[in-house]
Backbone atoms as SQL, in Angstrom:
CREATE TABLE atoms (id INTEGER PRIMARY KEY, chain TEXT, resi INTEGER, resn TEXT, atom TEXT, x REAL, y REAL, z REAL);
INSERT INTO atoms VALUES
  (1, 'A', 1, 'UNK', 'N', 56.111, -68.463, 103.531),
  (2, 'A', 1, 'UNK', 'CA', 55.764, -67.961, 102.220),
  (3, 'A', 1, 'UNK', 'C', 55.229, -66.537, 102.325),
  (4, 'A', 2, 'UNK', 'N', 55.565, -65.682, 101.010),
  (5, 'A', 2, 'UNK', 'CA', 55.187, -64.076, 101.164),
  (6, 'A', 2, 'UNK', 'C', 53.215, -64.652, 101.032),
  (7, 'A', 3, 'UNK', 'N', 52.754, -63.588, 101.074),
  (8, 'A', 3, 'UNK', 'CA', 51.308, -63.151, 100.786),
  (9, 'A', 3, 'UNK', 'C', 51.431, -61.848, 100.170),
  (10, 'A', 4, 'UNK', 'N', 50.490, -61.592, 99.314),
  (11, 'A', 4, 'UNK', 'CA', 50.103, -60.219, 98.559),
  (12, 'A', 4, 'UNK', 'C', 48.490, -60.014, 98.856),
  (13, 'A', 5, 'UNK', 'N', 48.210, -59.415, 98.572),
  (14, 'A', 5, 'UNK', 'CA', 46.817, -58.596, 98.916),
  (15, 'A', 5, 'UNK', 'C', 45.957, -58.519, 97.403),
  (16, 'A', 6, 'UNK', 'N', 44.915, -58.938, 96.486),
  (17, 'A', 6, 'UNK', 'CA', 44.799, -58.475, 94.952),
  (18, 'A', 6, 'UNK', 'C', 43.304, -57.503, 95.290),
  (19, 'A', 7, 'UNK', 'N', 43.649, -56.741, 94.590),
  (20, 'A', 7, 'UNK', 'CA', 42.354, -56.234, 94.900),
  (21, 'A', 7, 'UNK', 'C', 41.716, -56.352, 93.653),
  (22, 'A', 8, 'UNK', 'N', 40.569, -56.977, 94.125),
  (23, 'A', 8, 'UNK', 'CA', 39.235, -57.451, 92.550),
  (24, 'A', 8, 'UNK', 'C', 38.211, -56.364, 92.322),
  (25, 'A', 9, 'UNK', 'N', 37.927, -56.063, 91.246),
  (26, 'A', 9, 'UNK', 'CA', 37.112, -55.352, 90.554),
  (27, 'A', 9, 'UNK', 'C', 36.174, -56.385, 90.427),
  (28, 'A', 10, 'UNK', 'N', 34.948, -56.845, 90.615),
  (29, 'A', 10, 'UNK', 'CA', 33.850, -57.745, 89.447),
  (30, 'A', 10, 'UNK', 'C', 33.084, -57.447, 88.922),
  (31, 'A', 11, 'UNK', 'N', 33.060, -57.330, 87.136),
  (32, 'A', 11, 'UNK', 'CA', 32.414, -57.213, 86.421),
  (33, 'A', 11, 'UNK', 'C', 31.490, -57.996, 86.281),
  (34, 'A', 12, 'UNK', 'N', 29.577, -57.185, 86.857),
  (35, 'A', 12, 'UNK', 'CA', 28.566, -58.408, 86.847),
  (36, 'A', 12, 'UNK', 'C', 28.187, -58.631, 85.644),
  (37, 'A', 13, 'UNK', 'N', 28.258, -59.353, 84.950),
  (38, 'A', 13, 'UNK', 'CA', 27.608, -59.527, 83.896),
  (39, 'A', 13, 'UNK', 'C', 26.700, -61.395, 83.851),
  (40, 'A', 14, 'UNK', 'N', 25.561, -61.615, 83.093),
  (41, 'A', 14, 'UNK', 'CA', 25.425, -62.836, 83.091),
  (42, 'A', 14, 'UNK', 'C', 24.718, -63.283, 84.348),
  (43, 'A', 15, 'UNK', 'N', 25.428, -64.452, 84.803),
  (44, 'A', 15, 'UNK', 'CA', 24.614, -64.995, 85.694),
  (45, 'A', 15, 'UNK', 'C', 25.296, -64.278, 87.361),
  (46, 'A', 16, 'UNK', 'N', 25.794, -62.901, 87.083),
  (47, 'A', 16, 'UNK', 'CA', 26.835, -62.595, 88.481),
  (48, 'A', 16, 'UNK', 'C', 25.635, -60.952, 88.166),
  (49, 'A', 17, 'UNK', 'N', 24.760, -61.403, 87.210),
  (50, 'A', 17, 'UNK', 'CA', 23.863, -59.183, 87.122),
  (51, 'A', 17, 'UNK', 'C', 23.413, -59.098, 88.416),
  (52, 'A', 18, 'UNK', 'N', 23.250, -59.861, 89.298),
  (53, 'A', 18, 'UNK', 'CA', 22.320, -59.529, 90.457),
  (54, 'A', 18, 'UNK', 'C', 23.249, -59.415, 91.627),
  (55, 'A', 19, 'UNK', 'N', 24.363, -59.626, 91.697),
  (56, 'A', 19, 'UNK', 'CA', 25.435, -59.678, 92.631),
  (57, 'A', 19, 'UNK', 'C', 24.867, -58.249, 93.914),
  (58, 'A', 20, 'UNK', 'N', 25.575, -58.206, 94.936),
  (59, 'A', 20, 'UNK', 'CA', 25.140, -56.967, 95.586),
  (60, 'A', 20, 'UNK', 'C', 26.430, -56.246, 95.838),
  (61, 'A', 21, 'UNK', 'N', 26.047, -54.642, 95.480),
  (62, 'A', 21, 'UNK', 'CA', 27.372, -53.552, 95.142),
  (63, 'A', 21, 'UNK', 'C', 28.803, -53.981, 96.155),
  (64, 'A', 22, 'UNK', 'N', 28.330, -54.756, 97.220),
  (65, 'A', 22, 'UNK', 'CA', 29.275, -55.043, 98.381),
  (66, 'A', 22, 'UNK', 'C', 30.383, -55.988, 98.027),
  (67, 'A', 23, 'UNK', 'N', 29.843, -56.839, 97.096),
  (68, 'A', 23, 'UNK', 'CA', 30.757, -57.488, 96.909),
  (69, 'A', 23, 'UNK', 'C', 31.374, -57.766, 95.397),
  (70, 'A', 24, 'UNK', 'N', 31.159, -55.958, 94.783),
  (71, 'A', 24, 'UNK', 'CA', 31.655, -56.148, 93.600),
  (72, 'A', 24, 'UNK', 'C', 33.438, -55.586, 93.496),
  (73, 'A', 25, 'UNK', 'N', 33.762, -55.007, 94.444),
  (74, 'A', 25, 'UNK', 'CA', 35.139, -54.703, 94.957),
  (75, 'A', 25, 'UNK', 'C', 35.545, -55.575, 96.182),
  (76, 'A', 26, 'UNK', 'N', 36.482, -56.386, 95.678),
  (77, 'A', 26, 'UNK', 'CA', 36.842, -56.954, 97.299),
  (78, 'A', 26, 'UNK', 'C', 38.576, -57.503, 97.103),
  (79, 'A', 27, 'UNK', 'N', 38.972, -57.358, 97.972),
  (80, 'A', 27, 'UNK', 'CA', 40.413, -57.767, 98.320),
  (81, 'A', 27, 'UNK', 'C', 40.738, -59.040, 98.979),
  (82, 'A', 28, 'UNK', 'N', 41.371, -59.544, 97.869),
  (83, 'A', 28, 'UNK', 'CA', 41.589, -61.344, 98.379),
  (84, 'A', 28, 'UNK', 'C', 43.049, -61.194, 98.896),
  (85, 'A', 29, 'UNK', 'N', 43.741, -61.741, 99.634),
  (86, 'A', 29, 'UNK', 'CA', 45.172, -62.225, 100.109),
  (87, 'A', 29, 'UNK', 'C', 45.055, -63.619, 100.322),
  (88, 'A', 30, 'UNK', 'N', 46.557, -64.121, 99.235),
  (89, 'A', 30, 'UNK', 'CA', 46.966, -65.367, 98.837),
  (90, 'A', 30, 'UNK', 'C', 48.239, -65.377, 99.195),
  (91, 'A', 31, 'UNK', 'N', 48.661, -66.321, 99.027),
  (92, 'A', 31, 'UNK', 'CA', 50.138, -66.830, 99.005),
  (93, 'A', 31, 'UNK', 'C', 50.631, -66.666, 97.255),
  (94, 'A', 32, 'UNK', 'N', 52.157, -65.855, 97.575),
  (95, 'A', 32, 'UNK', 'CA', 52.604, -65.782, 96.114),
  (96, 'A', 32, 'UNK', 'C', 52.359, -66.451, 95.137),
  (97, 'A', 33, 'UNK', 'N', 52.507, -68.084, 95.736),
  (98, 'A', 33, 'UNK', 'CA', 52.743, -69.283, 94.842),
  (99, 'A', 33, 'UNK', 'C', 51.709, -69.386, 94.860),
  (100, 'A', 34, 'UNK', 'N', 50.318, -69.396, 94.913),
  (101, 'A', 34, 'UNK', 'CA', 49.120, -69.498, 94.827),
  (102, 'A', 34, 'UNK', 'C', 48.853, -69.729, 93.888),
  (103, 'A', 35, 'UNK', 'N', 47.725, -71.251, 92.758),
  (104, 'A', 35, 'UNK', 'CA', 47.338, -71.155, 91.332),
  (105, 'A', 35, 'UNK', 'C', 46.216, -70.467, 91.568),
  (106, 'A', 36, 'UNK', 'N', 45.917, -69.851, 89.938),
  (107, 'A', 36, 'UNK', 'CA', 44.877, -69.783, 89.299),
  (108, 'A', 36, 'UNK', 'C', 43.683, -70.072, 89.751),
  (109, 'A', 37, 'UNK', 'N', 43.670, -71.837, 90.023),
  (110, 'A', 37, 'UNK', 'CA', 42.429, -72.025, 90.366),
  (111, 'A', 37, 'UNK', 'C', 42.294, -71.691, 91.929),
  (112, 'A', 38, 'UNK', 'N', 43.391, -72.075, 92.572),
  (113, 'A', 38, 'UNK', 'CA', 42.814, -71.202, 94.266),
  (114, 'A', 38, 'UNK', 'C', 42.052, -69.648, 94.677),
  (115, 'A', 39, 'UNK', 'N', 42.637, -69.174, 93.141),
  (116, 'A', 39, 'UNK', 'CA', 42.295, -67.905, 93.403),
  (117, 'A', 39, 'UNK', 'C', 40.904, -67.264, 92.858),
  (118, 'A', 40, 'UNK', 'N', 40.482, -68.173, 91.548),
  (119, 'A', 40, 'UNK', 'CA', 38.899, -67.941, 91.288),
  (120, 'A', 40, 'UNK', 'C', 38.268, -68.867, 92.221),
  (121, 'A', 41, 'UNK', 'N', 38.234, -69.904, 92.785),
  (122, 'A', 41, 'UNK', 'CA', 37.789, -70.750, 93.509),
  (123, 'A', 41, 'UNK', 'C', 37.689, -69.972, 94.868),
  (124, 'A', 42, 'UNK', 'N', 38.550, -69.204, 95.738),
  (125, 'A', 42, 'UNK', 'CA', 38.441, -68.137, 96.340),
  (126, 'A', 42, 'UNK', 'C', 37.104, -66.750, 96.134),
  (127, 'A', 43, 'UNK', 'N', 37.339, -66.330, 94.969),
  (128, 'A', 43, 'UNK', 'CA', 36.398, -65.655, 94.814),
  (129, 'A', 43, 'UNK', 'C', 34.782, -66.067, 94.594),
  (130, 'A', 44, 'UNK', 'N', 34.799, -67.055, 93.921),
  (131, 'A', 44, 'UNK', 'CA', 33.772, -67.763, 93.789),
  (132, 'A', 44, 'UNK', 'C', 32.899, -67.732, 95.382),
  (133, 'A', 45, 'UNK', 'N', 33.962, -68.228, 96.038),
  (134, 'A', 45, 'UNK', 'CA', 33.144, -68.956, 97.429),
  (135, 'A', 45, 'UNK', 'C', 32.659, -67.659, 97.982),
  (136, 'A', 46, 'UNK', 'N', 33.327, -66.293, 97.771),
  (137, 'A', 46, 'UNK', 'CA', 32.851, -64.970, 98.339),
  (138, 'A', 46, 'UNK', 'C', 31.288, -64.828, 97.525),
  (139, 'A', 47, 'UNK', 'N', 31.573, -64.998, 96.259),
  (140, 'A', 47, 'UNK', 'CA', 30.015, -64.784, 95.242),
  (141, 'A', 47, 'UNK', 'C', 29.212, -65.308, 95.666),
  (142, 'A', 48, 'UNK', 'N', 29.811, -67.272, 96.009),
  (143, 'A', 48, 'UNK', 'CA', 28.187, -67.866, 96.549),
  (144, 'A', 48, 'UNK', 'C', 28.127, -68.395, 95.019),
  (145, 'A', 49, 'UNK', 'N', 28.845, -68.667, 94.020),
  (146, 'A', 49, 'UNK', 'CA', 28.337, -68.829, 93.228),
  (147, 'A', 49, 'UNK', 'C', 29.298, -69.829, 92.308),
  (148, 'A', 50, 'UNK', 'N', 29.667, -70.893, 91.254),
  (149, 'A', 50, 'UNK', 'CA', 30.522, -71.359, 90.787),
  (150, 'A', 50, 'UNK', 'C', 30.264, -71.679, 89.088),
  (151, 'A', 51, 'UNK', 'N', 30.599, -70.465, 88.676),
  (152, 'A', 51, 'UNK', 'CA', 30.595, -70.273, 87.655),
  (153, 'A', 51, 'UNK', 'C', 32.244, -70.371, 87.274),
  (154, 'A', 52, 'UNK', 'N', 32.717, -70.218, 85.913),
  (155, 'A', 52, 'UNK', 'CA', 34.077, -69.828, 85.362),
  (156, 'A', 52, 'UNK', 'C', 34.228, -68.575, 85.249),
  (157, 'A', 53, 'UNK', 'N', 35.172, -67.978, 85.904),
  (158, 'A', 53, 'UNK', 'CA', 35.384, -66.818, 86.050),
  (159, 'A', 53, 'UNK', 'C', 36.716, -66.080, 85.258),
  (160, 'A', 54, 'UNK', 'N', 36.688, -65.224, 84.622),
  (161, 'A', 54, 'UNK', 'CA', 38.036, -64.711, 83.443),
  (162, 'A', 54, 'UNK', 'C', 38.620, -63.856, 84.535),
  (163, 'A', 55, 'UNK', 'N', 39.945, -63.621, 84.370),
  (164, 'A', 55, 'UNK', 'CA', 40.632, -62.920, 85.271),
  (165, 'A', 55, 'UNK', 'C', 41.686, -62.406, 84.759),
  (166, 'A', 56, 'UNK', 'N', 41.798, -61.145, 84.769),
  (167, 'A', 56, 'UNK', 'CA', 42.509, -60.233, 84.402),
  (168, 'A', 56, 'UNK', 'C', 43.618, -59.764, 85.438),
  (169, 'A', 57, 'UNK', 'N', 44.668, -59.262, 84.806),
  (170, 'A', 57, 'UNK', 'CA', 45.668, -58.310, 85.446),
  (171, 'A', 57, 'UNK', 'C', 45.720, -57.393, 85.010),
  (172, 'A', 58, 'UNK', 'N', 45.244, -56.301, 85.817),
  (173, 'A', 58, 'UNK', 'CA', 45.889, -54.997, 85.355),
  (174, 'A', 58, 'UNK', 'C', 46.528, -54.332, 86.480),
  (175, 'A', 59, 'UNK', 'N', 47.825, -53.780, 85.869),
  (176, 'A', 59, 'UNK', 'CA', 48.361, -52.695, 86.985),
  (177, 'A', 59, 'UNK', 'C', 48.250, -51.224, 86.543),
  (178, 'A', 60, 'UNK', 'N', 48.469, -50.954, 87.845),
  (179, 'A', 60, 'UNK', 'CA', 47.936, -49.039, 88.014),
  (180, 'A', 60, 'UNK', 'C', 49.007, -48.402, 86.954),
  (181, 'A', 61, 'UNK', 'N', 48.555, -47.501, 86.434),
  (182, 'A', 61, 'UNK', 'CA', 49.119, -46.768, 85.726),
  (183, 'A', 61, 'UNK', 'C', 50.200, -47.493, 84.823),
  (184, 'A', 62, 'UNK', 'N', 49.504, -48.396, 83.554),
  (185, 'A', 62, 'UNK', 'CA', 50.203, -49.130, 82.795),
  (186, 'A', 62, 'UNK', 'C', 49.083, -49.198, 81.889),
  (187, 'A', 63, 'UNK', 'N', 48.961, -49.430, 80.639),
  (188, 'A', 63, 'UNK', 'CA', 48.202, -49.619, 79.809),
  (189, 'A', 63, 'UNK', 'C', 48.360, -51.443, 79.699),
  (190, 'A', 64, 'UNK', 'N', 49.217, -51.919, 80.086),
  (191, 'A', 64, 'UNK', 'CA', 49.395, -53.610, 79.646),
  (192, 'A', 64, 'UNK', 'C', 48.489, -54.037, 81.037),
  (193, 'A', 65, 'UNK', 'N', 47.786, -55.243, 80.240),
  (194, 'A', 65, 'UNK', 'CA', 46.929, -56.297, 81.149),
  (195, 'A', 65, 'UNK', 'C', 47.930, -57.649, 80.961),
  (196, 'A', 66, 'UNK', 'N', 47.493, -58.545, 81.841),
  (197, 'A', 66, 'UNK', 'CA', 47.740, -60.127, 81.415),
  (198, 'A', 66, 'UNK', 'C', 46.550, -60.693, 82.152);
């Protein structure tokens, strides 16, 4: 299976305000076919924290998100 690389932005807000600057940019690599939930469940476990997390797409130089 391919892998991609995503690189996360996290917006602290809420119960993530105290987060530390280190781990408000970080780069996850998944498997293409990878769900949804592997992939906040992933980040989560980096936070330390298990909250519901919203997740955005945006690509570079595009005004469209999903």
């Amino acid at each position: 299976m391919d892998e991609i690389t995503l690189n996360c932005l996290i917006v602290p807000i809420g119960k993530l305000m105290n987060i530390p600057c280190v781990k408000v940019m970080q780069a996850i690599t998944v498997e293409k076919d990878e769900s949804y939930i592997m992939i906040e469940a992933t980040i989560q476990s980096r936070l330390g924290v298990e909250i519901p997390l919203k997740l955005c797409i945006i690509q570079a130089g595009s005004n469209s998100q999903r």
